[in-house]
C-alpha positions as CSV (number, residue, x, y, z in Angstrom):
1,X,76.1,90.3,118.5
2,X,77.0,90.9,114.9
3,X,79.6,92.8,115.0
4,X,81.3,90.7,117.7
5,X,80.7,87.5,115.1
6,X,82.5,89.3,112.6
7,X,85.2,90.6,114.6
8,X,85.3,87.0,115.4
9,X,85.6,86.0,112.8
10,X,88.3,88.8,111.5
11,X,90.5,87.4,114.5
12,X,90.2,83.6,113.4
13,X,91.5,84.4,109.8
14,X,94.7,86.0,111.0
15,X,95.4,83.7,113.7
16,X,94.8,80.9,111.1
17,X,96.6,83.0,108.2
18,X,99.7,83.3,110.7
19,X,99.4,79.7,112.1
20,X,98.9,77.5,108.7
21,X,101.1,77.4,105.8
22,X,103.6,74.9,103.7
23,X,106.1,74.6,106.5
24,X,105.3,73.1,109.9
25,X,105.6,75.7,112.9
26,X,104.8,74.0,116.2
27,X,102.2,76.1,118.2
28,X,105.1,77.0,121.3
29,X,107.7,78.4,118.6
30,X,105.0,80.5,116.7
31,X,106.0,83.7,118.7
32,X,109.8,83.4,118.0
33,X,109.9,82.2,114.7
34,X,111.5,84.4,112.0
35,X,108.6,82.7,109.5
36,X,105.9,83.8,111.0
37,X,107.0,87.5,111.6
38,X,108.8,87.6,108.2
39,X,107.0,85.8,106.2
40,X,103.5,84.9,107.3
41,X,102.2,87.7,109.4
42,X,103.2,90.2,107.0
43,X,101.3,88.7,104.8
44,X,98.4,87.7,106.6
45,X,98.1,92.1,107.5
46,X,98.7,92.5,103.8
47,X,95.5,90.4,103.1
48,X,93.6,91.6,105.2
49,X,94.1,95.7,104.2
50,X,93.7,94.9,100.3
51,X,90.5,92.7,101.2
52,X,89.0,95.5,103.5
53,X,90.0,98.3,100.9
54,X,88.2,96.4,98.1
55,X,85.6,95.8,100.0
56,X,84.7,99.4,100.7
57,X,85.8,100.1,97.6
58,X,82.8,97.8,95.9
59,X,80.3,98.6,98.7
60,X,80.9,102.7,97.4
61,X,80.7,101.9,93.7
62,X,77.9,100.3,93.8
63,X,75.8,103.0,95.6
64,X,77.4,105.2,93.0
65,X,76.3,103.9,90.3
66,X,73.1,102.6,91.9
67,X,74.6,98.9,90.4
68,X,74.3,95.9,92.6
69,X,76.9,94.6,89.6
70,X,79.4,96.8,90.0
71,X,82.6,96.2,91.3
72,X,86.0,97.8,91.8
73,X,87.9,95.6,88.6
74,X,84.2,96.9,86.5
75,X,85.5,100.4,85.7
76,X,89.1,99.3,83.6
77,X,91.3,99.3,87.1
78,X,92.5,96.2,86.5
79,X,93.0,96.1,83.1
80,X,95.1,99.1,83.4
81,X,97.0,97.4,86.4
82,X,97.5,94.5,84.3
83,X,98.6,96.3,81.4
84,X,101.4,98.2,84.1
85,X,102.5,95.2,85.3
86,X,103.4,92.8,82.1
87,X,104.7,95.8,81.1
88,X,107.1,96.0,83.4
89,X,107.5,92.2,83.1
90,X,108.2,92.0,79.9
91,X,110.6,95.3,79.9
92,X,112.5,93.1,82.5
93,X,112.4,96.1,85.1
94,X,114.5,95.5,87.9
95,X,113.6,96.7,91.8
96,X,111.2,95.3,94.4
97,X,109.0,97.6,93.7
98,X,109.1,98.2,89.8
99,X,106.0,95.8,89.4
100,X,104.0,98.0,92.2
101,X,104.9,101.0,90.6
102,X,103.8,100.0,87.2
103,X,100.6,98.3,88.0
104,X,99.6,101.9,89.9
105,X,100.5,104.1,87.1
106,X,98.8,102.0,84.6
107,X,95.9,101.8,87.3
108,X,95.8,105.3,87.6
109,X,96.2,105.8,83.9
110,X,93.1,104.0,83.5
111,X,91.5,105.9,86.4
112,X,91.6,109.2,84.4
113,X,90.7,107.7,80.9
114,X,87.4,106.6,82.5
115,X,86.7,109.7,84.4
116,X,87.3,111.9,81.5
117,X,84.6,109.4,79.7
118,X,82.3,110.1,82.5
119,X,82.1,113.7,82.1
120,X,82.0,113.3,78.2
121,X,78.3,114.6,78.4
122,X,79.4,117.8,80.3
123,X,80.3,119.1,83.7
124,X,78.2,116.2,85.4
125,X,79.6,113.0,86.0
126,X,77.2,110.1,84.3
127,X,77.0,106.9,86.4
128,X,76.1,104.8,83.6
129,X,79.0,106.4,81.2
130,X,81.5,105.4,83.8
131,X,80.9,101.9,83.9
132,X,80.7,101.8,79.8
133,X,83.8,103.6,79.4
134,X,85.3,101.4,82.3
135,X,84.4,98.1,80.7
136,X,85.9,99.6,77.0
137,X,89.0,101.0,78.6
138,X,89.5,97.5,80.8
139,X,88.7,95.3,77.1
140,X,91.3,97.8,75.8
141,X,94.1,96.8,77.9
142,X,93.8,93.8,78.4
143,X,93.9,92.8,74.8
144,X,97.0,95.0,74.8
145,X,97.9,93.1,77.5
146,X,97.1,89.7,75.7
147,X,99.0,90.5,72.6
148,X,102.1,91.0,74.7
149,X,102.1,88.1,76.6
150,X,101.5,85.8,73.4
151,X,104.7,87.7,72.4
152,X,107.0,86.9,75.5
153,X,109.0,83.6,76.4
154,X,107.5,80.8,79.2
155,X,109.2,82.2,82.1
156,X,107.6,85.9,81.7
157,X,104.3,84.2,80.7
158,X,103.9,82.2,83.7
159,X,105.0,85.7,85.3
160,X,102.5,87.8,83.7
161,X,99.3,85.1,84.5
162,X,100.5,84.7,88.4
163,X,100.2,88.4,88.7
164,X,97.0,88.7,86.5
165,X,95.3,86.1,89.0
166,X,96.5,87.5,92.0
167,X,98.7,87.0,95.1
168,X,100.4,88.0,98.3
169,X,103.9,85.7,97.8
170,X,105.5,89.4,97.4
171,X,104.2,90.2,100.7
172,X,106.5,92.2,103.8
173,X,106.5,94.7,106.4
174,X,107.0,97.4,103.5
175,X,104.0,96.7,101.3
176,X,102.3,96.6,104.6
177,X,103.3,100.1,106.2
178,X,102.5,101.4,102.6
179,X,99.1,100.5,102.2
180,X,98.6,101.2,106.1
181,X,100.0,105.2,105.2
182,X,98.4,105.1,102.3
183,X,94.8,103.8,102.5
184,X,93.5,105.5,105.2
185,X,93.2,109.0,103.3
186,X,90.6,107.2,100.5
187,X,88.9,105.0,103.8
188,X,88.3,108.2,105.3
189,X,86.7,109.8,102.5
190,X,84.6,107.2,101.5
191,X,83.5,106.5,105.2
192,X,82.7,110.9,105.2
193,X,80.0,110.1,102.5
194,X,78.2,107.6,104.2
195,X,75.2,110.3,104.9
196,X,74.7,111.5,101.1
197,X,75.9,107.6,99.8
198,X,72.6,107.1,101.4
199,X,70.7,109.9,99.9
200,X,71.7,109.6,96.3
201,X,70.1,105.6,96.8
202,X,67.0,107.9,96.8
203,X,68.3,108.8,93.2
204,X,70.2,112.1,92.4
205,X,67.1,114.6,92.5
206,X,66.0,113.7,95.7
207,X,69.5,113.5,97.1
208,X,70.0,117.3,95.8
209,X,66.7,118.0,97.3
210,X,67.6,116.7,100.8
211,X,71.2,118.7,100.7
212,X,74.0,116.2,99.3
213,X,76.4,118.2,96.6
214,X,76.0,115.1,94.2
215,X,78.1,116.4,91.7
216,X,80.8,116.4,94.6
217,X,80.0,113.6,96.3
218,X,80.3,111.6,93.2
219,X,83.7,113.1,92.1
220,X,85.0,112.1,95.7
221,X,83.2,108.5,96.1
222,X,84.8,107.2,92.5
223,X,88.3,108.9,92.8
224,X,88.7,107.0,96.6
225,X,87.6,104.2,95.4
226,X,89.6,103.9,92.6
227,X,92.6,105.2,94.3
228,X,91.9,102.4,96.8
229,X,91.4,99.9,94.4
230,X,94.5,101.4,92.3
231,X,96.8,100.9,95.6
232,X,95.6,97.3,96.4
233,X,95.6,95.7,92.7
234,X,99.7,97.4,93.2
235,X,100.5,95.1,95.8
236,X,98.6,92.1,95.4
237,X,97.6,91.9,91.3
238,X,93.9,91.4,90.3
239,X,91.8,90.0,93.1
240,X,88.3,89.8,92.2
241,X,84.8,88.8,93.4
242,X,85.7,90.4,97.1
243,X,84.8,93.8,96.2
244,X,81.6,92.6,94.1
245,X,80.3,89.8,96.7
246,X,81.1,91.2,100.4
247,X,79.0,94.1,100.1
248,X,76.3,92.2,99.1
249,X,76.5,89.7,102.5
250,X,77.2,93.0,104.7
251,X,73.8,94.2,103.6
252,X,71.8,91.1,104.1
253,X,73.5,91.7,107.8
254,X,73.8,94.9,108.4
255,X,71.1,96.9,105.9
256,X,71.9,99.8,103.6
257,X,72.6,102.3,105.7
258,X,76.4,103.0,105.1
259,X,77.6,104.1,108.3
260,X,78.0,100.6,108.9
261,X,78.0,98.8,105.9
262,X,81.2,99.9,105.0
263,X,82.9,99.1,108.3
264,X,81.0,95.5,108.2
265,X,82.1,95.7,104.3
266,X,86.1,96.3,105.5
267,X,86.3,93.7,108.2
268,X,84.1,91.0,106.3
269,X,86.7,91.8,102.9
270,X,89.5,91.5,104.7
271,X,88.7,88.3,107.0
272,X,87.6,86.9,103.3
273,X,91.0,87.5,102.1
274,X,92.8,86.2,104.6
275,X,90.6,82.5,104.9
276,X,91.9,82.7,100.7
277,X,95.0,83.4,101.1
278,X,95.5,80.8,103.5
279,X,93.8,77.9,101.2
280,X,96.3,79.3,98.7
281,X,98.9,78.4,100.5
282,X,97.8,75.0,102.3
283,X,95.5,72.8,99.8
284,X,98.2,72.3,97.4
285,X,101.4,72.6,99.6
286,X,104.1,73.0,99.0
287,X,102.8,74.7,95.5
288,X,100.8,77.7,96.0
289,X,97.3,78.7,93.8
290,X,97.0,82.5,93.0
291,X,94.6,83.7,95.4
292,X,92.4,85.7,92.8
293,X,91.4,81.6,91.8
294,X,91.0,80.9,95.2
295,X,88.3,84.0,95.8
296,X,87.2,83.2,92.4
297,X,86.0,79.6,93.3
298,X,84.8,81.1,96.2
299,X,82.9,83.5,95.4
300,X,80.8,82.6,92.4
301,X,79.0,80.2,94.1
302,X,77.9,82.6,97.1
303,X,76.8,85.0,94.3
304,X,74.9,82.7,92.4
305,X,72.9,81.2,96.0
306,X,73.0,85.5,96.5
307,X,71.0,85.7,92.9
308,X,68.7,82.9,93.4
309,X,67.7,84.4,97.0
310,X,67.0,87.8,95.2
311,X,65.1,86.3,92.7
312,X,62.8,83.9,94.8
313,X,62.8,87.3,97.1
Protein backbone atom coordinates (compact mmCIF):
# COMPACT_ATOMS: atom_id res chain seq x y z
CA UNK A 1 0.00 0.00 0.00
CA UNK A 2 3.01 2.31 0.49
CA UNK A 3 4.75 1.94 -2.24
CA UNK A 4 1.68 2.26 -4.50
CA UNK A 5 1.03 5.85 -2.42
CA UNK A 6 4.19 6.93 -3.30
CA UNK A 7 4.23 5.89 -6.78
CA UNK A 8 1.10 7.79 -6.61
CA UNK A 9 2.22 10.25 -5.70
CA UNK A 10 5.47 10.25 -8.05
CA UNK A 11 2.92 10.13 -11.02
CA UNK A 12 0.71 13.24 -9.69
CA UNK A 13 3.96 15.48 -9.63
CA UNK A 14 4.84 14.92 -13.18
CA UNK A 15 1.47 15.02 -14.60
CA UNK A 16 1.05 18.36 -12.52
CA UNK A 17 4.76 19.46 -13.32
CA UNK A 18 3.90 18.91 -17.22
CA UNK A 19 0.27 20.25 -16.95
CA UNK A 20 0.78 23.73 -14.79
CA UNK A 21 3.09 26.48 -15.61
CA UNK A 22 3.01 30.41 -16.63
CA UNK A 23 1.36 29.81 -19.94
CA UNK A 24 -2.16 28.43 -20.34
CA UNK A 25 -2.16 24.85 -22.15
CA UNK A 26 -5.75 23.63 -22.49
CA UNK A 27 -5.96 19.93 -21.27
CA UNK A 28 -6.90 18.52 -25.23
CA UNK A 29 -3.67 20.32 -26.73
CA UNK A 30 -1.31 18.98 -23.88
CA UNK A 31 -0.10 16.03 -26.07
CA UNK A 32 0.70 18.22 -29.23
CA UNK A 33 2.03 21.05 -27.80
CA UNK A 34 5.71 21.96 -28.55
CA UNK A 35 5.62 23.60 -24.72
CA UNK A 36 5.03 20.81 -23.00
CA UNK A 37 7.50 18.42 -24.86
CA UNK A 38 10.16 21.16 -25.12
CA UNK A 39 9.82 22.95 -22.41
CA UNK A 40 7.92 21.43 -19.55
CA UNK A 41 8.41 17.79 -19.68
CA UNK A 42 11.91 18.04 -20.05
CA UNK A 43 12.01 19.70 -17.16
CA UNK A 44 9.62 18.07 -15.15
CA UNK A 45 12.20 14.50 -15.92
CA UNK A 46 15.00 16.82 -15.03
CA UNK A 47 13.46 17.31 -11.55
CA UNK A 48 12.60 14.44 -10.79
CA UNK A 49 16.33 12.53 -11.54
CA UNK A 50 18.33 15.46 -9.55
CA UNK A 51 15.57 15.08 -6.66
CA UNK A 52 15.85 11.08 -6.64
CA UNK A 53 19.78 11.29 -6.93
CA UNK A 54 20.02 13.66 -3.88
CA UNK A 55 17.82 11.84 -2.21
CA UNK A 56 19.87 8.62 -2.31
CA UNK A 57 22.62 10.55 -2.17
CA UNK A 58 21.59 12.06 1.63
CA UNK A 59 19.87 8.70 2.60
CA UNK A 60 23.86 7.03 1.90
CA UNK A 61 25.71 9.83 3.72
CA UNK A 62 24.01 9.78 6.52
CA UNK A 63 24.45 6.00 7.21
CA UNK A 64 28.04 6.77 6.43
CA UNK A 65 28.67 8.97 8.72
CA UNK A 66 26.18 7.58 11.18
CA UNK A 67 24.70 11.53 11.05
CA UNK A 68 21.02 12.03 10.93
CA UNK A 69 22.47 15.80 9.94
CA UNK A 70 24.27 15.09 7.21
CA UNK A 71 23.48 15.91 3.85
CA UNK A 72 24.79 15.88 0.30
CA UNK A 73 25.61 20.09 0.25
CA UNK A 74 27.38 19.16 4.18
CA UNK A 75 30.74 17.84 2.77
CA UNK A 76 31.85 21.33 0.47
CA UNK A 77 29.91 19.93 -2.88
CA UNK A 78 28.22 22.89 -3.17
CA UNK A 79 30.47 25.26 -2.35
CA UNK A 80 32.82 23.85 -4.80
CA UNK A 81 29.90 23.86 -7.44
CA UNK A 82 29.18 27.32 -6.59
CA UNK A 83 32.65 28.41 -6.81
CA UNK A 84 32.71 26.56 -10.70
CA UNK A 85 29.87 28.16 -11.64
CA UNK A 86 30.48 32.19 -10.84
CA UNK A 87 33.52 31.34 -12.05
CA UNK A 88 32.44 30.70 -15.18
CA UNK A 89 29.97 33.53 -14.82
CA UNK A 90 32.10 35.96 -14.15
CA UNK A 91 34.92 34.76 -16.88
CA UNK A 92 31.84 35.27 -19.24
CA UNK A 93 32.22 31.65 -20.72
CA UNK A 94 30.27 31.10 -23.54
CA UNK A 95 28.46 27.51 -24.50
CA UNK A 96 25.31 25.78 -23.09
CA UNK A 97 27.11 23.83 -21.25
CA UNK A 98 30.16 25.96 -19.89
CA UNK A 99 28.10 26.58 -16.54
CA UNK A 100 27.56 22.53 -16.19
CA UNK A 101 30.98 21.91 -16.80
CA UNK A 102 32.32 24.31 -14.39
CA UNK A 103 30.06 23.64 -11.48
CA UNK A 104 31.28 19.67 -11.93
CA UNK A 105 34.87 20.35 -11.99
CA UNK A 106 34.69 22.66 -9.07
CA UNK A 107 32.34 19.95 -7.51
CA UNK A 108 34.63 17.39 -8.11
CA UNK A 109 37.55 19.58 -7.10
CA UNK A 110 35.98 19.82 -3.85
CA UNK A 111 35.25 16.07 -3.83
CA UNK A 112 38.91 15.19 -3.62
CA UNK A 113 40.05 18.08 -1.17
CA UNK A 114 37.68 16.51 1.31
CA UNK A 115 38.57 12.93 0.70
CA UNK A 116 42.14 13.52 0.94
CA UNK A 117 41.13 15.30 4.46
CA UNK A 118 39.40 12.18 5.34
CA UNK A 119 42.24 9.93 5.17
CA UNK A 120 44.57 12.61 6.82
CA UNK A 121 44.76 10.16 9.92
CA UNK A 122 46.01 7.27 7.63
CA UNK A 123 44.84 4.62 5.31
CA UNK A 124 41.28 4.63 7.01
CA UNK A 125 38.76 6.91 5.92
CA UNK A 126 37.34 8.99 9.24
CA UNK A 127 33.65 9.69 9.16
CA UNK A 128 33.86 12.53 11.37
CA UNK A 129 37.01 14.08 9.46
CA UNK A 130 34.95 14.12 6.38
CA UNK A 131 32.29 16.16 7.42
CA UNK A 132 34.93 18.72 9.21
CA UNK A 133 37.00 19.00 6.29
CA UNK A 134 33.63 19.23 4.12
CA UNK A 135 32.20 22.11 6.09
CA UNK A 136 36.00 24.03 5.98
CA UNK A 137 36.42 23.32 2.31
CA UNK A 138 32.51 24.43 1.48
CA UNK A 139 33.19 27.89 4.08
CA UNK A 140 36.32 28.07 1.81
CA UNK A 141 34.62 28.50 -1.41
CA UNK A 142 32.07 30.03 -0.83
CA UNK A 143 33.81 33.06 0.70
CA UNK A 144 35.87 32.87 -2.50
CA UNK A 145 32.81 32.73 -4.14
CA UNK A 146 31.39 35.83 -2.10
CA UNK A 147 34.36 38.05 -2.75
CA UNK A 148 33.85 37.55 -6.43
CA UNK A 149 30.41 38.32 -6.72
CA UNK A 150 30.75 41.62 -4.57
CA UNK A 151 33.30 42.24 -7.35
CA UNK A 152 31.08 41.66 -10.54
CA UNK A 153 28.39 44.10 -12.17
CA UNK A 154 24.29 43.63 -11.49
CA UNK A 155 23.62 41.52 -14.32
CA UNK A 156 26.33 38.66 -13.34
CA UNK A 157 25.19 39.12 -9.68
CA UNK A 158 21.72 38.42 -10.23
CA UNK A 159 23.33 35.52 -12.35
CA UNK A 160 25.52 34.16 -9.87
CA UNK A 161 22.58 34.17 -6.80
CA UNK A 162 19.91 32.44 -9.40
CA UNK A 163 22.33 29.69 -9.78
CA UNK A 164 23.53 29.61 -6.10
CA UNK A 165 19.68 29.09 -5.16
CA UNK A 166 18.83 26.70 -7.64
CA UNK A 167 16.76 25.90 -10.74
CA UNK A 168 15.64 23.91 -13.74
CA UNK A 169 14.83 27.13 -16.29
CA UNK A 170 18.04 25.58 -18.19
CA UNK A 171 16.25 22.44 -18.43
CA UNK A 172 15.99 20.04 -22.07
CA UNK A 173 16.11 16.76 -23.49
CA UNK A 174 20.13 16.95 -23.27
CA UNK A 175 20.59 17.61 -19.59
CA UNK A 176 18.07 14.99 -19.28
CA UNK A 177 19.75 11.98 -21.32
CA UNK A 178 22.88 13.06 -19.43
CA UNK A 179 21.98 12.65 -16.01
CA UNK A 180 19.82 9.46 -17.26
CA UNK A 181 23.53 7.93 -18.79
CA UNK A 182 25.10 9.22 -16.17
CA UNK A 183 23.49 8.54 -12.76
CA UNK A 184 22.78 5.18 -12.94
CA UNK A 185 26.48 3.93 -12.47
CA UNK A 186 26.64 5.87 -8.79
CA UNK A 187 22.59 4.64 -8.18
CA UNK A 188 23.85 1.26 -8.73
CA UNK A 189 26.58 1.39 -6.43
CA UNK A 190 24.95 2.89 -3.73
CA UNK A 191 21.89 0.58 -4.08
CA UNK A 192 24.96 -2.59 -4.07
CA UNK A 193 25.67 -1.48 -0.39
CA UNK A 194 22.50 -1.59 0.92
CA UNK A 195 23.45 -5.03 2.94
CA UNK A 196 26.85 -3.59 4.69
CA UNK A 197 25.00 0.26 4.76
CA UNK A 198 23.06 -1.70 7.16
CA UNK A 199 25.83 -3.36 9.09
CA UNK A 200 28.15 -0.42 9.65
CA UNK A 201 24.61 1.23 11.51
CA UNK A 202 25.83 -1.47 13.97
CA UNK A 203 29.07 0.66 14.08
CA UNK A 204 32.37 -0.27 12.16
CA UNK A 205 33.59 -3.13 14.47
CA UNK A 206 30.62 -5.01 14.40
CA UNK A 207 30.10 -4.40 10.66
CA UNK A 208 33.77 -5.93 10.12
CA UNK A 209 32.81 -8.61 12.43
CA UNK A 210 29.64 -9.70 10.45
CA UNK A 211 31.79 -9.45 6.87
CA UNK A 212 31.33 -5.89 5.27
CA UNK A 213 34.95 -4.54 3.87
CA UNK A 214 34.25 -1.07 5.67
CA UNK A 215 37.22 0.49 4.54
CA UNK A 216 35.66 -0.34 0.97
CA UNK A 217 32.38 0.17 1.51
CA UNK A 218 33.06 3.58 2.78
CA UNK A 219 35.41 4.63 -0.18
CA UNK A 220 32.54 3.50 -2.57
CA UNK A 221 29.32 4.88 -0.59
CA UNK A 222 30.98 8.65 -0.34
CA UNK A 223 32.62 8.73 -3.89
CA UNK A 224 28.79 7.73 -5.50
CA UNK A 225 27.32 9.93 -3.57
CA UNK A 226 29.28 12.74 -4.21
CA UNK A 227 29.64 11.94 -7.77
CA UNK A 228 25.81 11.92 -7.77
CA UNK A 229 25.47 14.92 -5.95
CA UNK A 230 28.47 16.50 -8.14
CA UNK A 231 26.24 15.63 -11.43
CA UNK A 232 22.88 17.05 -10.06
CA UNK A 233 24.24 20.51 -8.38
CA UNK A 234 25.81 20.66 -12.53
CA UNK A 235 22.48 20.80 -13.95
CA UNK A 236 20.29 22.28 -11.61
CA UNK A 237 22.72 24.64 -9.07
CA UNK A 238 22.42 24.16 -5.28
CA UNK A 239 19.23 22.55 -4.21
CA UNK A 240 19.14 21.80 -0.59
CA UNK A 241 16.99 20.39 2.20
CA UNK A 242 15.89 17.30 -0.28
CA UNK A 243 18.76 15.21 0.33
CA UNK A 244 18.78 16.16 4.22
CA UNK A 245 14.84 15.84 4.89
CA UNK A 246 13.54 12.91 2.43
CA UNK A 247 15.48 10.29 4.02
CA UNK A 248 14.33 11.16 7.13
CA UNK A 249 10.30 10.70 5.98
CA UNK A 250 11.28 7.39 3.99
CA UNK A 251 12.39 5.95 7.34
CA UNK A 252 9.47 6.94 9.43
CA UNK A 253 7.69 4.84 6.36
CA UNK A 254 9.74 2.48 5.34
CA UNK A 255 12.44 1.66 8.41
CA UNK A 256 16.21 1.50 8.15
CA UNK A 257 16.69 -1.28 6.29
CA UNK A 258 18.23 0.16 2.99
CA UNK A 259 17.07 -2.07 0.42
CA UNK A 260 14.17 0.01 0.39
CA UNK A 261 14.93 3.12 1.89
CA UNK A 262 16.85 4.18 -0.84
CA UNK A 263 14.30 3.25 -3.58
CA UNK A 264 11.44 5.09 -1.22
CA UNK A 265 14.33 7.84 -0.75
CA UNK A 266 14.62 8.17 -4.92
CA UNK A 267 10.96 8.32 -5.78
CA UNK A 268 9.94 10.44 -2.58
CA UNK A 269 13.18 13.04 -3.70
CA UNK A 270 12.21 13.24 -6.94
CA UNK A 271 8.21 13.64 -6.55
CA UNK A 272 9.50 16.40 -3.96
CA UNK A 273 11.20 18.15 -6.61
CA UNK A 274 8.97 18.14 -9.05
CA UNK A 275 5.67 19.56 -6.56
CA UNK A 276 8.80 22.56 -6.07
CA UNK A 277 9.56 23.13 -9.20
CA UNK A 278 6.23 23.47 -10.16
CA UNK A 279 5.30 26.19 -7.24
CA UNK A 280 8.44 27.85 -8.77
CA UNK A 281 6.95 28.33 -11.66
CA UNK A 282 3.07 29.00 -10.86
CA UNK A 283 2.77 31.18 -7.46
CA UNK A 284 4.44 34.07 -8.80
CA UNK A 285 3.74 33.71 -12.64
CA UNK A 286 4.87 34.87 -14.94
CA UNK A 287 8.22 35.43 -12.62
CA UNK A 288 9.73 32.36 -11.49
CA UNK A 289 11.39 31.77 -7.66
CA UNK A 290 14.62 29.62 -7.67
CA UNK A 291 13.52 26.34 -6.57
CA UNK A 292 16.32 25.80 -3.99
CA UNK A 293 13.88 28.71 -1.98
CA UNK A 294 11.03 26.93 -2.82
CA UNK A 295 12.50 23.43 -1.12
CA UNK A 296 13.97 25.72 1.36
CA UNK A 297 10.56 27.02 2.70
CA UNK A 298 9.54 23.76 2.33
CA UNK A 299 11.46 21.88 3.98
CA UNK A 300 12.54 23.50 7.25
CA UNK A 301 9.36 23.35 8.57
CA UNK A 302 8.96 19.43 8.02
CA UNK A 303 12.36 19.22 9.72
CA UNK A 304 11.61 21.18 12.57
CA UNK A 305 7.89 19.12 13.18
CA UNK A 306 10.62 15.98 12.20
CA UNK A 307 12.86 17.37 15.41
CA UNK A 308 10.10 17.99 17.73
CA UNK A 309 8.69 14.30 17.03
CA UNK A 310 12.25 12.91 17.80
CA UNK A 311 12.50 14.79 20.72
CA UNK A 312 9.01 14.13 22.35
CA UNK A 313 9.99 10.36 20.91
Amino acid sequence: MKWTFLAVLAVVALVLSVVLGPAAVPLSEVLRSDIVWNLRAPRALLAFLVGGSLGVAGAGLQALVRNPLADPFLLGLSGGAGLGAVLAIALHLSGPWALPIAAFIGALAALGLVYRLGLIGGASLDPRILLLGGVAIGAFAAAITTAIVSLADAAELRNAFLWLWGGLSGASWDSVLLVAVYAPIPLVVLFAASRPLDLLALGEESAAYLGADVEKVKRRVYLAASLLTAAAVAVSGVIGFVGLVVPHIARLTWGHRHRALLPAAFVGGGALLAFADTLARTVVAPRELPVGVVTALIGVPVFAFLLKRWTIA
